[in-house]
C-alpha positions, 0 to 999 in steps of 0.5 A: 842337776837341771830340771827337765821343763828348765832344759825344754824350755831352753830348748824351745827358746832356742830353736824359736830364735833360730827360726826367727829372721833376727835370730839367723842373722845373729847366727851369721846365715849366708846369703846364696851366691847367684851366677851374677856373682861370676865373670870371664876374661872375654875373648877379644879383652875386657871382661864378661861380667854376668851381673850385667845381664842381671834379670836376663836369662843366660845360657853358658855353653862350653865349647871347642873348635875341633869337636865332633859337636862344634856344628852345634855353634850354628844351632847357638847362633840361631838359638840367640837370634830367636831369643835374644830380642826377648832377653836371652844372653848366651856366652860361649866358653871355649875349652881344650879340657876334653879330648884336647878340642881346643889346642887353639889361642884366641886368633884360631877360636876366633876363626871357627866361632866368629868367621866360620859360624858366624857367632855375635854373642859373646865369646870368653877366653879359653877356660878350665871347666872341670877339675881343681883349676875350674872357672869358679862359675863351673865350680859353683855349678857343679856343686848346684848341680853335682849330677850335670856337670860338662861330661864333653864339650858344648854341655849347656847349662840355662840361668835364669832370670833370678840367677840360679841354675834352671836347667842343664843339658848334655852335648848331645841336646842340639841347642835348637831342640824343643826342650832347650827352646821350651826351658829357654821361653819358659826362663823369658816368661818368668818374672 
């Protein structure tokens, strides 16, 4: 039979080397992963590595071409014209996951983002945001942010410099509203 002050001491012993950086290490903790961990095939080929903008606050935004919200593109692009000289980076996701708003391949999107919005930020290639087959970025943002997930096209969700998620907002939020434009300049201020 074991002593009770032999078990509280055992006990004790454990717990403090638990607590101590040495023993979380033994235990195999694991670092977080952060949205730099992630990237997208880019639209136009190649890849959008988020590690490139590391330190940089970034906006990903799910969007289609045939959406009720699609004009939110031109508040995108003016969001980024405001900002990115201060550090902003804002990649957009083309997705037909909701209500089949983007039956297009790269030549269509291409055609409403850049052509008729004007868009210079970078674009990725047509991509599942929600469900079993998710982009691991949504999937990792998802389990981040289980009660914001993209509801319907052009959800925003803001990184910030450290890169974890900030903020998120819903379609209905227009990418120049102040609450997007204060997260935004709050991310840049951050260091």
């Amino acid at each position: 039979m074991i002593d009770r002050r032999q078990m509280l001491t055992t006990a004790l012993g454990a717990m403090a080397c638990a607590a101590s950086p040495r023993g979380a290490v033994a235990q195999g903790a694991v670092s977080r992963i952060t949205a730099y961990s992630f990237s997208f095939p880019a639209l136009n080929g190649g890849d959008i590595r988020l590690a490139d903008f590391a330190g940089r606050p970034i906006m990903v935004v799910n969007t289609a071409s045939l959406c009720g919200y699609t004009p939110q593109y031109a508040g995108l692009q003016a969001l980024w014209t405001e900002f990115r000289d201060r550090g902003l980076m804002i990649v957009g996701v083309p997705s037909n996951d909701f209500g089949g708003q983007e039956p297009g391949g790269e030549a269509e999107i291409t055609a409403t983002a850049q052509g008729h919005f004007g868009i210079s930020f970078p674009m990725a290639a047509k991509t599942f945001v929600k469900g079993t087959n998710a982009h691991p970025f949504y999937k990792w943002a998802a389990e981040a942010r289980p009660r914001d997930v993209p509801r319907w096209n052009f959800h925003k969700y803001l990184v910030g410099r450290d890169g974890y998620l900030t903020d998120s907002f819903p379609e209905t939020l227009e990418p120049t509203d102040t609450r997007i434009k204060t997260a935004v300049a709050r991310a840049l201020a951050d260091s």
